[in-house]
C-alpha positions as CSV (number, residue, x, y, z in Angstrom):
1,X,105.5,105.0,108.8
2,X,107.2,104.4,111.9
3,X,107.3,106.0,115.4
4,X,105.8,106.4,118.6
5,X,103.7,109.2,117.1
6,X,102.3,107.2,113.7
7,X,101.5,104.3,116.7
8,X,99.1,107.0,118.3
9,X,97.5,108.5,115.7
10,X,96.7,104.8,113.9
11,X,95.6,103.5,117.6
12,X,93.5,106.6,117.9
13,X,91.9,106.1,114.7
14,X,91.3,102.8,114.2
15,X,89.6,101.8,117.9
16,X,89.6,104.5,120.4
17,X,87.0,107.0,120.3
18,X,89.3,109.8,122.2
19,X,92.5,110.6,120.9
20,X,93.4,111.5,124.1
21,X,93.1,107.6,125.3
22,X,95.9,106.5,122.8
23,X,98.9,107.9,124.6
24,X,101.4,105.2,124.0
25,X,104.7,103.6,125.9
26,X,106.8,102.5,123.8
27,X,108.9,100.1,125.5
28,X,112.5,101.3,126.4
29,X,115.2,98.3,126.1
30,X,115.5,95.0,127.9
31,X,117.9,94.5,131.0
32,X,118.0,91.1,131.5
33,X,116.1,87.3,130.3
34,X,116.6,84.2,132.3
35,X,115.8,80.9,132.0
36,X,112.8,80.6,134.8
37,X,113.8,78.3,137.8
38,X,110.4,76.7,138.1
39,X,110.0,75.3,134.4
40,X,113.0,75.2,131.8
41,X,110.6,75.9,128.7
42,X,109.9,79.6,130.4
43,X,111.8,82.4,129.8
44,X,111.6,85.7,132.0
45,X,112.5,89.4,130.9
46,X,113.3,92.1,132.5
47,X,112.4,94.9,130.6
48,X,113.6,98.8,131.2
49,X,111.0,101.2,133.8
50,X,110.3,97.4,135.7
51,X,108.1,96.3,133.2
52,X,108.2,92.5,133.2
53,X,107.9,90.0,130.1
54,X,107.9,86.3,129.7
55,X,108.3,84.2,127.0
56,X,107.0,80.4,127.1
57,X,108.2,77.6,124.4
58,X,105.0,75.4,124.2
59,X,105.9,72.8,121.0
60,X,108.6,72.9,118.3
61,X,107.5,76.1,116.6
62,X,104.6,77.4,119.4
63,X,105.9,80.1,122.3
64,X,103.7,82.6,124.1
65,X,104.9,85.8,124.5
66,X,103.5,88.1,127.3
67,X,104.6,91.6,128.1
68,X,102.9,92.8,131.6
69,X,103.4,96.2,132.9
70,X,101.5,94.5,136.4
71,X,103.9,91.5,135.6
72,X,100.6,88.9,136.7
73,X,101.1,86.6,133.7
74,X,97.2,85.5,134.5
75,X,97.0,82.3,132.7
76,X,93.9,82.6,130.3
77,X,92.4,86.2,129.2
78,X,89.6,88.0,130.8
79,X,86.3,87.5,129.9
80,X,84.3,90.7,128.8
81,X,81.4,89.8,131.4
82,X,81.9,88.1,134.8
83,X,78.9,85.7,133.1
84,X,81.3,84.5,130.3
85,X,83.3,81.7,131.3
86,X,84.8,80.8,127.5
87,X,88.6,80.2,127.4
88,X,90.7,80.9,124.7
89,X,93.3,78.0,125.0
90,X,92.4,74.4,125.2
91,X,94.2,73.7,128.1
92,X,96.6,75.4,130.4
93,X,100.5,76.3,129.2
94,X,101.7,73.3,132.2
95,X,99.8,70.9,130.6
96,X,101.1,67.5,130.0
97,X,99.7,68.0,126.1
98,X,102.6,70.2,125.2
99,X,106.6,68.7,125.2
100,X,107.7,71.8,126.6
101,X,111.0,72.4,124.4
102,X,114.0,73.8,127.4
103,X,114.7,77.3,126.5
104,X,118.7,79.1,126.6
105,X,119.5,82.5,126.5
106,X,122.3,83.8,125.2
107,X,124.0,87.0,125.1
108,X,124.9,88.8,121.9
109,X,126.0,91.9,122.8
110,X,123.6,94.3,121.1
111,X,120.5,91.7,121.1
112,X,119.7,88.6,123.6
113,X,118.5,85.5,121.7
114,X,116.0,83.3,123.3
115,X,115.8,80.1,121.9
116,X,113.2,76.9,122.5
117,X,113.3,74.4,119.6
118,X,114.1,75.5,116.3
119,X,112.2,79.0,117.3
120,X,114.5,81.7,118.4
121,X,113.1,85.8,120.1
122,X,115.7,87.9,119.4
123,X,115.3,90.8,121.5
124,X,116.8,94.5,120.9
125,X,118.9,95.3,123.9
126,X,118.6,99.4,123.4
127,X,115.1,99.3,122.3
128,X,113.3,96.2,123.0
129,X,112.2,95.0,119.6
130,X,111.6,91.4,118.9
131,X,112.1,89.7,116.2
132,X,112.0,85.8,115.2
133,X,113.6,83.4,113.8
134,X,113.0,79.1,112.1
135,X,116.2,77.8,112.2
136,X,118.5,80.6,110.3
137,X,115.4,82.0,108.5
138,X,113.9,85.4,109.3
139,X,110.2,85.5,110.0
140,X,108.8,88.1,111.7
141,X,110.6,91.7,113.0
142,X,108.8,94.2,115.1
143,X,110.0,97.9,113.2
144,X,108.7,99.5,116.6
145,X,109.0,98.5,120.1
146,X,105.6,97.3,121.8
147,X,103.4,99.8,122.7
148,X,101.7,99.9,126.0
149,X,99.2,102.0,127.1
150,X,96.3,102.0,130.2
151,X,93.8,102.1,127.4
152,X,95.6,100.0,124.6
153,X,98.5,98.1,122.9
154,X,100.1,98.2,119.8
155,X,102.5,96.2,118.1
156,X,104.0,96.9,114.9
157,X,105.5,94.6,112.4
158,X,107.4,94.6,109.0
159,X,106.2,93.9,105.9
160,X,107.3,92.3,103.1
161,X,106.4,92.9,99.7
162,X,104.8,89.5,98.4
163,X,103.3,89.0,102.1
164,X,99.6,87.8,102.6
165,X,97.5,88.0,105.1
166,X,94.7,85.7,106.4
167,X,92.7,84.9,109.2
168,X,90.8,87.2,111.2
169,X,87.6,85.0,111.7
170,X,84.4,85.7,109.8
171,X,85.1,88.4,107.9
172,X,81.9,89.0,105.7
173,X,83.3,89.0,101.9
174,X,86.6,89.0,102.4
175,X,89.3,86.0,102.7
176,X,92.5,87.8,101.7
177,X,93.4,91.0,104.0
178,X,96.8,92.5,102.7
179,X,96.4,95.8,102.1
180,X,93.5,95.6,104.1
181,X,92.3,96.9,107.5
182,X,90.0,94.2,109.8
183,X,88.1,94.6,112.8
184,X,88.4,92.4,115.6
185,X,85.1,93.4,116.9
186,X,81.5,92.1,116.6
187,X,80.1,94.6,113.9
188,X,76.9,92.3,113.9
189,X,76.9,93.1,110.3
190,X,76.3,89.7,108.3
191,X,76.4,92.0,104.5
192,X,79.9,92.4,102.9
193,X,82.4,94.0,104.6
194,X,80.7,93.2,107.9
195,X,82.0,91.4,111.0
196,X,80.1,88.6,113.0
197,X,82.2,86.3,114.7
198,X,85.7,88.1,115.0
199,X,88.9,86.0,115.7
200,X,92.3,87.4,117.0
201,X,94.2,84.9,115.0
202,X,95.9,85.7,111.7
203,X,98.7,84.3,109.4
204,X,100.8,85.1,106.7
205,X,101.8,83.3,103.3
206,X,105.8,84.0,105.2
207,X,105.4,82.0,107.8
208,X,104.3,82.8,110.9
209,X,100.8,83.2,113.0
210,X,100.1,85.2,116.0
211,X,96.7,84.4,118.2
212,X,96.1,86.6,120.2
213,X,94.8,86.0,123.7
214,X,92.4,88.8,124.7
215,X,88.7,88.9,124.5
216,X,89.0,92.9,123.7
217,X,87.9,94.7,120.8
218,X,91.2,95.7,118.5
219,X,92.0,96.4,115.1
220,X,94.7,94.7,112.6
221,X,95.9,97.1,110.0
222,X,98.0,94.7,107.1
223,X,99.3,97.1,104.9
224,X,96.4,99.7,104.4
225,X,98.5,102.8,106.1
226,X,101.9,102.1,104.9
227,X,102.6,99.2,102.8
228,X,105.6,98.1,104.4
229,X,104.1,97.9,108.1
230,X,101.3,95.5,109.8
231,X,100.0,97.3,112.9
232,X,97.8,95.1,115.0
233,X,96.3,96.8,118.5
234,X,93.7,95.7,121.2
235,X,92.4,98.0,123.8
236,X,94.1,96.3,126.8
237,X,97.1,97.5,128.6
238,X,98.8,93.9,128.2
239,X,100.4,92.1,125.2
240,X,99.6,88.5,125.4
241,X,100.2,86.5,121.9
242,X,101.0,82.9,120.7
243,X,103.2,82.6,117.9
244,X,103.0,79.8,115.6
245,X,106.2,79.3,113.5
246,X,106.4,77.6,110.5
247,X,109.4,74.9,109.7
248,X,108.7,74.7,106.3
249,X,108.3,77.0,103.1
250,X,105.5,77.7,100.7
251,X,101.8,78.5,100.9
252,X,100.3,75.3,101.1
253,X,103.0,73.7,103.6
254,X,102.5,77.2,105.7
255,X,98.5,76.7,105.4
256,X,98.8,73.4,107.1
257,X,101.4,74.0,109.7
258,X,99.3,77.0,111.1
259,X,96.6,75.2,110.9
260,X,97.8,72.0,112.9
261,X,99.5,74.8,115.4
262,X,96.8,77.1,116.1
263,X,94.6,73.9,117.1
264,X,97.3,72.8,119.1
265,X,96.7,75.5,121.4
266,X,92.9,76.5,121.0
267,X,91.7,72.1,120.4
268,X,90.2,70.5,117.0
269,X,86.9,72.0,115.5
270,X,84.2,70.5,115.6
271,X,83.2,68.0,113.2
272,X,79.5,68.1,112.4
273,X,77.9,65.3,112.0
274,X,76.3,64.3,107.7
275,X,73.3,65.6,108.0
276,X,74.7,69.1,109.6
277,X,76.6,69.6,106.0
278,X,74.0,71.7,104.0
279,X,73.7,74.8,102.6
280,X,73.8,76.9,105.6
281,X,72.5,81.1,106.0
282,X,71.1,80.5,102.3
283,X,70.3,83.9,102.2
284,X,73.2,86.1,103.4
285,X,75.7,83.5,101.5
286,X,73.8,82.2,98.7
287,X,71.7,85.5,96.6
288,X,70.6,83.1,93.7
289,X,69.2,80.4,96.1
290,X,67.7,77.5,94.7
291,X,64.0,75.9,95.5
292,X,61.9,72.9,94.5
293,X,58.8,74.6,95.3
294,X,57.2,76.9,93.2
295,X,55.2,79.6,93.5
296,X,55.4,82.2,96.3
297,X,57.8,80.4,97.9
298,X,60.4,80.1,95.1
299,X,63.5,82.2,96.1
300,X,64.1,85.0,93.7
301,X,67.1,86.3,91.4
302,X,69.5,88.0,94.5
303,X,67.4,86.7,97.8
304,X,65.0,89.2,97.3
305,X,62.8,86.2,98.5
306,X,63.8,83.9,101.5
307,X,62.7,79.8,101.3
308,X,60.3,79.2,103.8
C-alpha cells in the first residue's frame, strides 16, 4: 500500500478521531542541502514549498533528522502540559558528550547524499524520500515521502520480509511487534494488550532504530496493513527523529548496538539498588503468585487473590 491516499486513511484510522484532520502533505522534492556554517556536523535542507529540514550527525552511527514546516528546529520536544518539565534527550545536540562526526554533501544527480561517519541520508531529489545507508549496506528506505499535516505526521518505511520489530516501551504482553500495530499512547490498561508507559523508540532485527522525539500520542503500524510497509505517525505537524545505525550484523550485535546508542542520546537507566530486585506488580505479571502464608492470605491459582 503506498500513496498519499493509503497515508490518510491509515493516519485517520489509527489516531485521529476526524478523518477530516488527516489531510496529508506529502513532501514535494528537495532543492538544496548544505553543510551548516555554524557547526560542521549539521546539515541544512531546503526542501520544495519553503519547508526547511536539518539533519545533525551526533556519534558514528547517531544523526537527528528534523523536518520543520516553521523551520524552528526547537531543541528538545514540547511537553504535553506547561507543568511537565521532562526531556527526552540527556543533554543538548552541542554538547561536548557527542564527537560530532563533520558532515559532506554531495551531489548525485537524481539523489543528494549526506554523509557524517559511516552513516549516509540519501535524499530523493524529485520526491524527497530518504533513505540510509552503514557503509555500502542498505538500512532503511522511506517508500513515501514524509507526510506533514497541521494535525499529524507520517512517515512510511519498507519492509523486508525477515524484519522484526521491537521496542515500543511497555507493551502489556507483547515483546515482538512485526505484523503488529502499537500505540504510543498511555491506554492505562496494565491487562494484555494494554499500554502503560508508552515509548517512541523502536528497532529492528535489520539494523536500525528511530526515537522519536515528541511527547504526542501516535501510532506505529509494523506490518499489520500491508506486509511490506511500516507506517509510524504522531499527531504533530513536525518530524523530529534520531536514528541509531547499526555497524555491525546480526540480532544480538544489533541488540547491543541500539541499545548502547539509544542511551547515548536519552542517558543510562537506572540501576536499582539489591534489595529493589524482587518480584515486582505480583499480580498483573505473576497470575500463579507464590505465598508463605497460608490461609486467607495465600494467593490463589490465576491472582484471583492478591498477597497482602
Amino acid at each position: 500500500m503506498k500513496g498519499s491516499a493509503v497515508l490518510v486513511a491509515t493516519a485517520a484510522t489509527l489516531v485521529f478521531a476526524n478523518p477530516q484532520q488527516a489531510i496529508a502533505t506529502p513532501l514535494k522534492g528537495v532543492d538544496s542541502a548544505t553543510v551548516s556554517q555554524s557547526a560542521s556536523n549539521v546539515v541544512d535542507i531546503d526542501f520544495a514549498d519553503g519547508i526547511k529540514g536539518r539533519i545533525t550527525f551526533l556519534e558514528d552511527g547517531i544523526f537527528r533528522y528534523n523536518v520543520d514546516p516553521k523551520g524552528e528546529f526547537s531543541e528538545y520536544a514540547t511537553p504535553r502540559s506547561k507543568s511537565h518539565t521532562a526531556k527526552i534527550q540527556a543533554q543538548p545536540d552541542t554538547s561536548d558528550t557527542y564527537s560530532k562526526p563533520s558532515a559532506t554533501v554531495a551531489d548525485k544527480g537524481d539523489t543528494i547524499e549526506i554523509t557524517g561517519g559511516k552513516a549516509t541520508v540519501i535524499l530523493d531529489k524529485a520526491t524527497g524520500k530518504m533513505s540510509i545507508k552503514s557503509g555500502d549496506r542498505g538500512v532503511v528506505s522511506e517508500s513515501a515521502p514524509l507526510d506533514l499535516d497541521k494535525k499529524g505526521t507520517v512517515q512510511t518505511l519498507a519492509k523486508e520480509k525477515s524484519e522484526n520489530f521491537f521496542g515500543g516501551g511497555t507493551q502489556n504482553g507483547r515483546f515482538l511487534h512485526t505484523n503488529q500495530t502499537i500505540a504510543i499512547s498511555n491506554t492505562n490498561n496494565w491487562t494484555d494488550g494494554g499500554v502503560a508507559s508508552p515509548n517512541p523508540f523502536y528497532w529492528t532485527s535489520d539494523g536500525y532504530g528511530v526515537l522519536r522525539n515528541t511527547f504526542a500520542e501516535g501510532s506505529y503500524d509494523f506490518g499489520s496493513t500491508d506486509s511490506s510497509t511500516v507506517t509510524t505517525l504522531h499527531s504533530e505537524n513536525e518530524f523530529d527523529a534520531y536514528y541509531f545505525v547499526a555497524t555491525n550484523e546480526g540480532a544480538s550485535n544489533v541488540a547491543t548496538e541500539m541499545l548502547q546508542d539509544y542511551y547515548k542520546v536519552t542517558g543510562n537507566p537506572v540501576l536499582l539498588p539489591e534489595y529493589g530486585f524482587y518480584l515486582g506488580h505480583l499480580n498483573a505479571y505473576n497470575r500463579d503468585g507464590w505465598s508463605t502464608t497460608s490461609g486467607q492470605k495465600k494467593v490463589g491459582d490465576q491472582g484471583q487473590q492478591v498477597l497482602e
